[in-house]
N, CA, C and O atoms as CSV, one atom per row, in Angstrom:
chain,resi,resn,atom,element,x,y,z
A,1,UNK,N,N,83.448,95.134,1.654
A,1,UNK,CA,C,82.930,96.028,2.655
A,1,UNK,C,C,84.048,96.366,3.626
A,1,UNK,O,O,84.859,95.529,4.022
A,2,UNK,N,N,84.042,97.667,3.992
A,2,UNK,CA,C,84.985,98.089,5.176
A,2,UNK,C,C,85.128,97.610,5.897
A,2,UNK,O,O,84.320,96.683,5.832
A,3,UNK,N,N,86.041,97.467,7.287
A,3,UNK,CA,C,85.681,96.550,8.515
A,3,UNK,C,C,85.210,97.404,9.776
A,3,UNK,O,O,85.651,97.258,10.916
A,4,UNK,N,N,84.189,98.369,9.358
A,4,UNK,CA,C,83.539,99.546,10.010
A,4,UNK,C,C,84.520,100.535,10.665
A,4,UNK,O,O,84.668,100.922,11.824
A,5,UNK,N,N,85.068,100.774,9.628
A,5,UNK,CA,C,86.056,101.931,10.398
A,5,UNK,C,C,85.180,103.266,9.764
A,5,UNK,O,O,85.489,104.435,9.991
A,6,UNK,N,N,84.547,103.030,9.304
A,6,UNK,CA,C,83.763,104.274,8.636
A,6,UNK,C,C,82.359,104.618,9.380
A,6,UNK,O,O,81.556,103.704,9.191
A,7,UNK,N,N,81.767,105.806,10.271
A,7,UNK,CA,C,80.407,105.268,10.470
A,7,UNK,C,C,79.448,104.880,9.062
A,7,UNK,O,O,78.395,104.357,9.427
A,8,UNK,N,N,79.524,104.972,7.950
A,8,UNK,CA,C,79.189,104.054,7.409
A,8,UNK,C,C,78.581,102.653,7.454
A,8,UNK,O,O,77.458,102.165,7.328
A,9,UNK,N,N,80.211,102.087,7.766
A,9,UNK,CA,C,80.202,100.844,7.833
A,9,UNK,C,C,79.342,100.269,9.147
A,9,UNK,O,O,78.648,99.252,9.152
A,10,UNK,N,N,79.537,101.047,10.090
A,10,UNK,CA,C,78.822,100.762,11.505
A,10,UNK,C,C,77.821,100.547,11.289
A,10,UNK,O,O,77.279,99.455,11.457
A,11,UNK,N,N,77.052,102.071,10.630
A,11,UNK,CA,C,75.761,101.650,10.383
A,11,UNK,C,C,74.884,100.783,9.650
A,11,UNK,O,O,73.673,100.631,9.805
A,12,UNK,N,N,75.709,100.197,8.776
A,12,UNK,CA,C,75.344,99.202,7.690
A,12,UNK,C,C,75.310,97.978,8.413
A,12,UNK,O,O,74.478,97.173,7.994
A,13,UNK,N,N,76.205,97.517,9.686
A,13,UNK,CA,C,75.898,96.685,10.330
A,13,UNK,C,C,74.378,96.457,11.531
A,13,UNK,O,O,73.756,95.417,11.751
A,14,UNK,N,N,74.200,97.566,11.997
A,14,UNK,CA,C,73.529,98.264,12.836
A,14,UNK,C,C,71.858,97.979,11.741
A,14,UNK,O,O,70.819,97.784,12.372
A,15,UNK,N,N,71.823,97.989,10.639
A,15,UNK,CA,C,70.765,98.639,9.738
A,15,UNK,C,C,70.034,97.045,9.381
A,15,UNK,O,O,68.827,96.823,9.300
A,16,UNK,N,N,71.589,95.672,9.136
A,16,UNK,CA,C,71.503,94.362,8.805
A,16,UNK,C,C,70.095,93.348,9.715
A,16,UNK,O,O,69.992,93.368,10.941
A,17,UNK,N,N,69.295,92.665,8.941
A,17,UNK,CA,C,68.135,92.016,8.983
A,17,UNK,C,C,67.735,91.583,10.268
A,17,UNK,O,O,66.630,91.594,10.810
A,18,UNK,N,N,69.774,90.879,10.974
A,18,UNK,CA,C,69.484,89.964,12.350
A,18,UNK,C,C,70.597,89.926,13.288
A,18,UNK,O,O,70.823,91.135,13.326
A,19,UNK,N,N,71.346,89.473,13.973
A,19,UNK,CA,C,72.214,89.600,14.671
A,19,UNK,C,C,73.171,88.246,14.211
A,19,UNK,O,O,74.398,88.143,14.248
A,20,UNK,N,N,72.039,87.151,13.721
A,20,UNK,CA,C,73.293,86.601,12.870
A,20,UNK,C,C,73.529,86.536,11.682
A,20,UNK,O,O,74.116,85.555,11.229
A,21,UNK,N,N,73.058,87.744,10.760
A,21,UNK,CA,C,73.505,87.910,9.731
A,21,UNK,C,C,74.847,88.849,10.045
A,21,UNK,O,O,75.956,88.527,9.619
A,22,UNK,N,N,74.588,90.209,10.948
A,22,UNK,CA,C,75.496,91.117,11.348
A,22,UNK,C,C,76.519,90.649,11.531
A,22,UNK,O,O,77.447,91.385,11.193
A,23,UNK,N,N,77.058,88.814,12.317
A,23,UNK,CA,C,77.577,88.058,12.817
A,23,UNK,C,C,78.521,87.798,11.757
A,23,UNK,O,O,79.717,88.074,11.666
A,24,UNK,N,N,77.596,87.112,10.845
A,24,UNK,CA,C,78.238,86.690,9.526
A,24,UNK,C,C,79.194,87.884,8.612
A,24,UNK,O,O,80.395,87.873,8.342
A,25,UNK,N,N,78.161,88.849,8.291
A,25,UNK,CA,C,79.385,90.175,7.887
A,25,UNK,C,C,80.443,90.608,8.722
A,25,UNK,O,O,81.200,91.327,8.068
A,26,UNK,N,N,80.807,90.471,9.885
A,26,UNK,CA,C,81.090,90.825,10.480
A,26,UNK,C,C,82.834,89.651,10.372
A,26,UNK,O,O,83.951,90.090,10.097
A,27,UNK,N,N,82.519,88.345,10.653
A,27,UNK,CA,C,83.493,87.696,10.766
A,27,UNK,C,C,84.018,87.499,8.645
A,27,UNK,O,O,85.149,87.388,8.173
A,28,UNK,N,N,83.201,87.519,8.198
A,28,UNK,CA,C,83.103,87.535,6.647
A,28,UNK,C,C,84.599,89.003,6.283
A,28,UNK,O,O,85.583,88.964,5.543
A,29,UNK,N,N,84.149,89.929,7.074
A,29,UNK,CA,C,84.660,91.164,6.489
A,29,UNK,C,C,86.004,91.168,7.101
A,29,UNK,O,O,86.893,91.966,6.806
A,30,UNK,N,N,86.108,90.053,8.129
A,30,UNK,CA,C,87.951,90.415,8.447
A,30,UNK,C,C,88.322,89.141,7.861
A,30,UNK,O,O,89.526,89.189,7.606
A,31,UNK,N,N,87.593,87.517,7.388
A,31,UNK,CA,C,88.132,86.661,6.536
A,31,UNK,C,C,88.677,87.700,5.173
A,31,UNK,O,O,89.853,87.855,4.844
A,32,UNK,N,N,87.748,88.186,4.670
A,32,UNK,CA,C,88.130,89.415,3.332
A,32,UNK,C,C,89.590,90.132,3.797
A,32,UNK,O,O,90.579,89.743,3.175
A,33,UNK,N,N,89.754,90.956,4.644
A,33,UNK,CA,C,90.482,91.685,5.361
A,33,UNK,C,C,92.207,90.614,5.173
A,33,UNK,O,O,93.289,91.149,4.931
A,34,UNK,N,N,92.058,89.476,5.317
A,34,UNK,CA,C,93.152,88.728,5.663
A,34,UNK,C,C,93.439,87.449,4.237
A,34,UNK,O,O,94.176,86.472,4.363
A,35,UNK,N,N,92.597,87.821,2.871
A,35,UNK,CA,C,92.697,87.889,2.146
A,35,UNK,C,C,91.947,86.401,2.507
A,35,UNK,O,O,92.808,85.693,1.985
A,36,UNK,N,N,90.981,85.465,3.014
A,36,UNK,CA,C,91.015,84.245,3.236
A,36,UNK,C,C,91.625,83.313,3.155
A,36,UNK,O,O,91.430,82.318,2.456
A,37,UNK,N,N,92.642,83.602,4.051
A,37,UNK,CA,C,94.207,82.973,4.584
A,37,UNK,C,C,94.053,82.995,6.167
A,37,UNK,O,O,93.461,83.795,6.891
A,38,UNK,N,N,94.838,81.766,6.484
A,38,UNK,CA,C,95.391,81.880,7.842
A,38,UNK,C,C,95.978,82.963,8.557
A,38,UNK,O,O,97.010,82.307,8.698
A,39,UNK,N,N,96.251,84.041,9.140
A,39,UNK,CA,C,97.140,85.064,9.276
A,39,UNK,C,C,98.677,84.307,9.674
A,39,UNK,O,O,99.777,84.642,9.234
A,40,UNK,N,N,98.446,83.462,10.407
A,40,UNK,CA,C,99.665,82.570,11.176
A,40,UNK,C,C,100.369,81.677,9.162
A,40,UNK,O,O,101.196,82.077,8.343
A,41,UNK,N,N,99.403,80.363,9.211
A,41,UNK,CA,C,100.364,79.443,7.804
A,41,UNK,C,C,99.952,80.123,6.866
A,41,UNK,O,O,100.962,80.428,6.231
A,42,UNK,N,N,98.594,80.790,6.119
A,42,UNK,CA,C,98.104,80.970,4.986
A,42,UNK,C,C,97.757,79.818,4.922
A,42,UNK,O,O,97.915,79.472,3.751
A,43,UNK,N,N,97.302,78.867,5.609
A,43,UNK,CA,C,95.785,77.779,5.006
A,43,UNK,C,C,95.019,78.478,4.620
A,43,UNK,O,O,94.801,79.636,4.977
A,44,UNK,N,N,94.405,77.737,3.676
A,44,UNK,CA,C,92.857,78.241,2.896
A,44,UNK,C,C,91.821,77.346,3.362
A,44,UNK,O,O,90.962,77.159,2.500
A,45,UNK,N,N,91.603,76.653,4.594
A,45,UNK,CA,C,90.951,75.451,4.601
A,45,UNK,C,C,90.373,75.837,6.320
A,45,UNK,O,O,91.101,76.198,7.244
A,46,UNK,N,N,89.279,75.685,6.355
A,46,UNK,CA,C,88.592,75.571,8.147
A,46,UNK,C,C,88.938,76.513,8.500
A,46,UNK,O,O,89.830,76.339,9.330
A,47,UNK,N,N,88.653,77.845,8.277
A,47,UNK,CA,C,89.073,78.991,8.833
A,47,UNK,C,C,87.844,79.991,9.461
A,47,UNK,O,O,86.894,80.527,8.890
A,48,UNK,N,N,88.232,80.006,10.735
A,48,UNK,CA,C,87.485,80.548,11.588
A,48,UNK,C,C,88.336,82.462,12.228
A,48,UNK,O,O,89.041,83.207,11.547
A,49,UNK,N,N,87.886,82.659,13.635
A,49,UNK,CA,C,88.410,83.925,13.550
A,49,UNK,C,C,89.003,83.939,15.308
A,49,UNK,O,O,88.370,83.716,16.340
A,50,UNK,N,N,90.362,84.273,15.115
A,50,UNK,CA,C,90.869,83.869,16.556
A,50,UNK,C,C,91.089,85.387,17.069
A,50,UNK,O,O,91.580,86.162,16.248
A,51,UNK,N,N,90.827,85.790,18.122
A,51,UNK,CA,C,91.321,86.329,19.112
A,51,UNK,C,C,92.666,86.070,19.460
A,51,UNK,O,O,93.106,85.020,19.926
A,52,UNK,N,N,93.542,87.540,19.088
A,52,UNK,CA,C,94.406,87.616,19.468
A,52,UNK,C,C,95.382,87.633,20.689
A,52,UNK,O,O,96.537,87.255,20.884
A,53,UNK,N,N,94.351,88.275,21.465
A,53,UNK,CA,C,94.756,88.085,22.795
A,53,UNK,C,C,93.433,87.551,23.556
A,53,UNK,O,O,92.627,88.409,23.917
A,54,UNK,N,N,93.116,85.993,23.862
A,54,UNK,CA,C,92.042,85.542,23.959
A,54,UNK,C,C,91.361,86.289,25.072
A,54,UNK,O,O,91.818,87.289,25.624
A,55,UNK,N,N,90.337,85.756,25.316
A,55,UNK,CA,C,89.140,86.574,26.043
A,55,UNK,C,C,89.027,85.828,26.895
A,55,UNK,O,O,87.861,85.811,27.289
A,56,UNK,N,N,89.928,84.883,27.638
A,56,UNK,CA,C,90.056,84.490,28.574
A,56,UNK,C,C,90.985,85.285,29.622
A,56,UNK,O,O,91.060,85.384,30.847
A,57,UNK,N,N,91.766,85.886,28.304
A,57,UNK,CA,C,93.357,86.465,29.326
A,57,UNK,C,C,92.507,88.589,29.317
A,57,UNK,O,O,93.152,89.565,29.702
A,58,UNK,N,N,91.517,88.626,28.950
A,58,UNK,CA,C,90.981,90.036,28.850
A,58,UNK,C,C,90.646,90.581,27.525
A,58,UNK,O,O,90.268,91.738,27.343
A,59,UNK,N,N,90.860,89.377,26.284
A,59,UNK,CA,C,90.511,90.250,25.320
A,59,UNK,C,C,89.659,90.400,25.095
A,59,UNK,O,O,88.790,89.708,25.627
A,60,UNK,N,N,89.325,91.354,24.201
A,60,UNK,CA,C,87.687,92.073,23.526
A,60,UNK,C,C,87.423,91.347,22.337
A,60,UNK,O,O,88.081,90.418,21.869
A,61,UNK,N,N,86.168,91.980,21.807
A,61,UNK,CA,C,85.804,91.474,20.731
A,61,UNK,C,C,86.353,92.976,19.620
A,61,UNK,O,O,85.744,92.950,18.550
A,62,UNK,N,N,86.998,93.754,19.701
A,62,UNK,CA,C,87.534,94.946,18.738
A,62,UNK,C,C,87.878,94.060,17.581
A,62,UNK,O,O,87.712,92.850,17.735
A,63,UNK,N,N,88.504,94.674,16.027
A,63,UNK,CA,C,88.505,94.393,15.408
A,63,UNK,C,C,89.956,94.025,15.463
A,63,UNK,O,O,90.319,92.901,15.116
A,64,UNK,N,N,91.014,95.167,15.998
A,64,UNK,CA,C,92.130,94.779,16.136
A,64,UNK,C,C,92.619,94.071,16.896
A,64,UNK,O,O,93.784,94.191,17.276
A,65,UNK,N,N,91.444,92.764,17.455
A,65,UNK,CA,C,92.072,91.742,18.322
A,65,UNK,C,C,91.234,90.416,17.363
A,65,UNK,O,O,90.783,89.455,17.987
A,66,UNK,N,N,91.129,90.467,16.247
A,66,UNK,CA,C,90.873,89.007,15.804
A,66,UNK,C,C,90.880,89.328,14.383
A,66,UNK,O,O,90.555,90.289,13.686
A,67,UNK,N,N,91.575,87.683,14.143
A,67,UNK,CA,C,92.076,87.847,12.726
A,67,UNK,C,C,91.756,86.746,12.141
A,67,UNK,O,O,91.204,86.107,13.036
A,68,UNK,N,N,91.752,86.118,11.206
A,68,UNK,CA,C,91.330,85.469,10.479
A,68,UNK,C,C,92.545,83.884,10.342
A,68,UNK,O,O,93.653,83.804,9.813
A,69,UNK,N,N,91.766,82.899,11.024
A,69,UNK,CA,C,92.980,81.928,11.535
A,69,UNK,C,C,92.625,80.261,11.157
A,69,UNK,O,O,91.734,79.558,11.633
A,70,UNK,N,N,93.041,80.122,10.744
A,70,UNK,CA,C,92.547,77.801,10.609
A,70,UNK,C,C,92.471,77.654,11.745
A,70,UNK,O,O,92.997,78.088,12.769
A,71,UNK,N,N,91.400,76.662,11.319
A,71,UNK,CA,C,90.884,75.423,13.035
A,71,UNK,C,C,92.433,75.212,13.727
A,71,UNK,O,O,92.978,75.960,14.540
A,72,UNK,N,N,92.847,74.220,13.263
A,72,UNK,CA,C,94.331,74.159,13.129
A,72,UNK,C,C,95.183,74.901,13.638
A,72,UNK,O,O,96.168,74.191,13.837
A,73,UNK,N,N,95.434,76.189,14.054
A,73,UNK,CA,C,96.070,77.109,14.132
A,73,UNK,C,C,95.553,77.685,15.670
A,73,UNK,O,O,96.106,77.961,16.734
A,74,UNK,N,N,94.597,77.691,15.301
A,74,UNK,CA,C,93.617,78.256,16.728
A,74,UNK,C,C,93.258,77.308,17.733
A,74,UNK,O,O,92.801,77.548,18.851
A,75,UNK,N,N,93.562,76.000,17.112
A,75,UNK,CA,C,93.522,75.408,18.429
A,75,UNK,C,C,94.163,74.480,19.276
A,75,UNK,O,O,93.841,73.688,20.162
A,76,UNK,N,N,96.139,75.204,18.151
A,76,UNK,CA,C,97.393,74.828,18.536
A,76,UNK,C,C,97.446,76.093,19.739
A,76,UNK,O,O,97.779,75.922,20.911
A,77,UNK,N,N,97.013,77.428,19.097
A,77,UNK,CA,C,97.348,78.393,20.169
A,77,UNK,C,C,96.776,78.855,21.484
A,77,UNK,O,O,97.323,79.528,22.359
A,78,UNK,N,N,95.546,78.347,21.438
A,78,UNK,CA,C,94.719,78.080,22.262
A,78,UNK,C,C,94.789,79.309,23.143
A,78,UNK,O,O,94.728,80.304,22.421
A,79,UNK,N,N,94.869,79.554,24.126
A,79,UNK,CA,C,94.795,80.774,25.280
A,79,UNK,C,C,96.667,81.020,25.645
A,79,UNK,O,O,97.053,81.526,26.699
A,80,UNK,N,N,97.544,80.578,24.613
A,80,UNK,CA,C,99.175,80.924,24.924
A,80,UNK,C,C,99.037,82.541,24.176
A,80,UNK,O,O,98.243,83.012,23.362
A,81,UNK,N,N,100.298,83.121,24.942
A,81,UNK,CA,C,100.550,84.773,23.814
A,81,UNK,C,C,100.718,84.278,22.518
A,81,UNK,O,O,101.664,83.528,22.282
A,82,UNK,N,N,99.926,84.599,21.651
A,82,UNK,CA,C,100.216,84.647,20.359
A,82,UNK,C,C,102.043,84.614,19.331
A,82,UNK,O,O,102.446,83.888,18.422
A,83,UNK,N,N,102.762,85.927,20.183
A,83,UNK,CA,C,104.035,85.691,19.587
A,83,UNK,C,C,105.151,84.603,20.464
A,83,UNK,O,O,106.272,84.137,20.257
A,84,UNK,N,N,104.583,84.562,21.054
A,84,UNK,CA,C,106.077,83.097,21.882
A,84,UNK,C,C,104.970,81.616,21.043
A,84,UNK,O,O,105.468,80.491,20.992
A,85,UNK,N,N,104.049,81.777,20.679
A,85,UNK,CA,C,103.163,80.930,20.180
A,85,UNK,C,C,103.660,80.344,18.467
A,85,UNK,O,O,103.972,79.276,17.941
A,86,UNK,N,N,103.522,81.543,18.130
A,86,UNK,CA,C,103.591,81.881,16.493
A,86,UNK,C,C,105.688,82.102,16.258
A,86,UNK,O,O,106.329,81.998,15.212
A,87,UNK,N,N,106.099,82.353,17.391
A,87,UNK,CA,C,108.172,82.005,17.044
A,87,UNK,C,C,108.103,80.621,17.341
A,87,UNK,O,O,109.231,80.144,17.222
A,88,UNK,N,N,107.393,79.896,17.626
A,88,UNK,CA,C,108.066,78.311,17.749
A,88,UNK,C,C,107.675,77.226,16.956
A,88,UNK,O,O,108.000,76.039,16.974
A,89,UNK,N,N,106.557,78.179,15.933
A,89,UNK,CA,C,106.296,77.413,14.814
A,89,UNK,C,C,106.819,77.606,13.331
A,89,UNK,O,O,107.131,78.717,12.904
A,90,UNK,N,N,106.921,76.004,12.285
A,90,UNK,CA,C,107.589,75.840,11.851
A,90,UNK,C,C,108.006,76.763,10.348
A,90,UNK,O,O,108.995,76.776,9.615
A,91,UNK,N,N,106.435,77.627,10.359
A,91,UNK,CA,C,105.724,78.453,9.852
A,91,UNK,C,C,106.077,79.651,9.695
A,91,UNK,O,O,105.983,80.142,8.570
A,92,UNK,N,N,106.683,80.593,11.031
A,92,UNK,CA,C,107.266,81.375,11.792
A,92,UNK,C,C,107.723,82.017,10.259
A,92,UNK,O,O,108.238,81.352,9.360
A,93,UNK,N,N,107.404,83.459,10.204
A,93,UNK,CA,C,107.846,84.461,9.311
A,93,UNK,C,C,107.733,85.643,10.490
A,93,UNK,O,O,106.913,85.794,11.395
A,94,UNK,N,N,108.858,86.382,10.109
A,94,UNK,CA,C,109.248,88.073,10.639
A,94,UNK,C,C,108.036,88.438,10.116
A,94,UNK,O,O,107.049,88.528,10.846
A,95,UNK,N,N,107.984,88.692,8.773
A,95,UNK,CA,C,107.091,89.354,7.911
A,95,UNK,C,C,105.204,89.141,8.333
A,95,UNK,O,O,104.379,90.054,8.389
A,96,UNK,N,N,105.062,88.288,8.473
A,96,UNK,CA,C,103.811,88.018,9.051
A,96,UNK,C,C,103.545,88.208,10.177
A,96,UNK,O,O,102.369,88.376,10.499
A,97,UNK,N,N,104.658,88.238,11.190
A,97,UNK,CA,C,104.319,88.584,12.569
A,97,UNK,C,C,104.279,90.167,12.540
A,97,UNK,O,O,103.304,90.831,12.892
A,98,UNK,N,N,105.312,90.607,12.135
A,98,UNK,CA,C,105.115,92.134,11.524
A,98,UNK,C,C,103.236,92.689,11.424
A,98,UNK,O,O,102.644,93.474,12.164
A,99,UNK,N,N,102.728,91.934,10.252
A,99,UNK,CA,C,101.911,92.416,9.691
A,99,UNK,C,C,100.592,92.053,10.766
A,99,UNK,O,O,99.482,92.549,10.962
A,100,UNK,N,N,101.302,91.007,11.287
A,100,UNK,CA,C,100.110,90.828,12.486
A,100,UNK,C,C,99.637,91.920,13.523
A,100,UNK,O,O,98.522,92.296,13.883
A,101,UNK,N,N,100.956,92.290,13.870
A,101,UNK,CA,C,101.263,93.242,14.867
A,101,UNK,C,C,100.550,94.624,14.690
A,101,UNK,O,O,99.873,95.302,15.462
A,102,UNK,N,N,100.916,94.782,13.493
A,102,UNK,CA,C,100.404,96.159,13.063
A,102,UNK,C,C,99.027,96.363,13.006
A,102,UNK,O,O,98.482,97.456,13.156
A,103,UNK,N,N,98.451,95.270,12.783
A,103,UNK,CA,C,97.395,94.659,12.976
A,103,UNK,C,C,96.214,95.229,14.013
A,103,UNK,O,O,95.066,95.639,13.841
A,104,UNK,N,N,97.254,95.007,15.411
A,104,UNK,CA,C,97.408,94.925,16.937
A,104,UNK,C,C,96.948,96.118,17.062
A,104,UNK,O,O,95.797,96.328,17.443
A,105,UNK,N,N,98.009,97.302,16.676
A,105,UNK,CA,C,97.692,98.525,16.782
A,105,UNK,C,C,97.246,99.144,15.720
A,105,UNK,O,O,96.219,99.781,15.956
A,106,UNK,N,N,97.528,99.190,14.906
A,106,UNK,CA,C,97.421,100.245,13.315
A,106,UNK,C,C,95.851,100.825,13.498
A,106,UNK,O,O,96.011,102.034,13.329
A,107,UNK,N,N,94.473,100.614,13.745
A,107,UNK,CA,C,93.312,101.116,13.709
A,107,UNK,C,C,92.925,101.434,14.902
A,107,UNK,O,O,92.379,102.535,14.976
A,108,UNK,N,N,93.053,100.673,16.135
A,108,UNK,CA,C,92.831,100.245,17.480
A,108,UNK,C,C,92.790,101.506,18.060
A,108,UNK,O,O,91.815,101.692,18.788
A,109,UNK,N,N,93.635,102.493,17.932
A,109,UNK,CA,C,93.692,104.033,18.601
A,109,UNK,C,C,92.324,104.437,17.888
A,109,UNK,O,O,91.287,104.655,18.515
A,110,UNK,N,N,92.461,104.522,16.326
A,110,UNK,CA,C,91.189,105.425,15.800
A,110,UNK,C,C,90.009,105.072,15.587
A,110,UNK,O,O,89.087,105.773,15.170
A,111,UNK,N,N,89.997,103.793,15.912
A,111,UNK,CA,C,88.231,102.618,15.968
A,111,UNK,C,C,88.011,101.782,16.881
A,111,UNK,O,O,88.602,100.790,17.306
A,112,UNK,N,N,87.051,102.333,17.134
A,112,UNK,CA,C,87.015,101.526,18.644
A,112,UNK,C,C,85.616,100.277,19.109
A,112,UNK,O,O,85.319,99.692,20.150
A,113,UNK,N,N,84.929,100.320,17.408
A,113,UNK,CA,C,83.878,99.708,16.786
A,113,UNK,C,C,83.954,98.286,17.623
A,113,UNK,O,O,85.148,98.115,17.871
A,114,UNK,N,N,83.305,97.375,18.074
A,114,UNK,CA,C,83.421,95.750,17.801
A,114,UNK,C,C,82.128,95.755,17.538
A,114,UNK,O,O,81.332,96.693,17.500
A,115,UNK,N,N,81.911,93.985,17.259
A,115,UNK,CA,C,80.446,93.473,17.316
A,115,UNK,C,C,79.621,93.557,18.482
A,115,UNK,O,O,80.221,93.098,19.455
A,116,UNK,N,N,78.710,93.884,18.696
A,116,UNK,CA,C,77.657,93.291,19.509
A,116,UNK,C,C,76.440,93.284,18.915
A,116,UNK,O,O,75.954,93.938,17.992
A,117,UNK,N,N,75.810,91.919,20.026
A,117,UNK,CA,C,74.413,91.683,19.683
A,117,UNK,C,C,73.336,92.671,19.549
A,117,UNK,O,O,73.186,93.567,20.379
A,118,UNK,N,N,72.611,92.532,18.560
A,118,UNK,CA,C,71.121,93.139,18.660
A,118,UNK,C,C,70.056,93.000,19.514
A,118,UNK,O,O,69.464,91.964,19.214
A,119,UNK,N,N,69.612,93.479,20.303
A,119,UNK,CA,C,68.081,93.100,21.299
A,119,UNK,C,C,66.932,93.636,19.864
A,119,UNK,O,O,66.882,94.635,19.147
A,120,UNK,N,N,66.260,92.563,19.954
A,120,UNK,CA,C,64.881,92.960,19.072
A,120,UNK,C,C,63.987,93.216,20.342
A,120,UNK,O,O,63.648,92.433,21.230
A,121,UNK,N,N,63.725,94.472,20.170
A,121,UNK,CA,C,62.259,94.533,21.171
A,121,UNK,C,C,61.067,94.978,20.662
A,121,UNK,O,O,60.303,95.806,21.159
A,122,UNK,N,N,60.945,94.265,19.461
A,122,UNK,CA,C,59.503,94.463,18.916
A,122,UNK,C,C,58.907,93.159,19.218
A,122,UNK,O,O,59.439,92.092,18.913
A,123,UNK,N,N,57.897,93.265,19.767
A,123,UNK,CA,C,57.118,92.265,19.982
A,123,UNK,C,C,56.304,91.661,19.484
A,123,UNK,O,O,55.783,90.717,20.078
């Protein structure tokens, strides 16, 4: 599935049973997106979805601010910038920070989609 860059895709989320199923596609479709790999080591193991620029320091929930990251990873980087974070580890590829980056921006101008919750107001 897309990562709703399509209204399509929006609406297919929008259309989904519950808010935590939407939840589930939702973090599901950027694990897919990042091939279910770490973006930082490529672990395949405890992988959750980190905020790039955490939401402590202002980030959103957009798509181009969370990527697909190990326990491990996410909670070495905790609320530090991501790249002074990700150059001092042992891990550290150009190439991946690259692809991170692009990441950052590459959709972010033309989708401006994130998750949010559903209100059920049927009673």
């Amino acid at each position: 599935m897309d990562l709703y860059t399509s209204p399509q895709g929006y609406l297919y989320n929008l259309q989904t049973s519950s808010a935590q199923e939407a939840r589930r596609l939702w973090k599901k479709s950027i694990k897919d997106e990042w091939n279910n790999k770490c973006a930082y080591c490529e672990s395949e193991e405890n992988l959750t979805i980190d905020h790039i620029i955490p939401q402590s320091r202002g980030g959103n929930n957009f798509i181009s601010n969370v990527i697909c990251c190990c326990e491990s990873c996410n909670k070495s980087k905790s609320h530090t910038d991501w790249e002074e974070w990700y150059k001092t580890q042992s891990f550290f590829s150009e190439e991946k920070r690259q692809k991170i980056y692009n990441w950052t921006i590459g959709e972010s101008k033309k989708t401006l989609y994130r998750y949010r919750q559903r209100r059920n107001n049927a009673s």
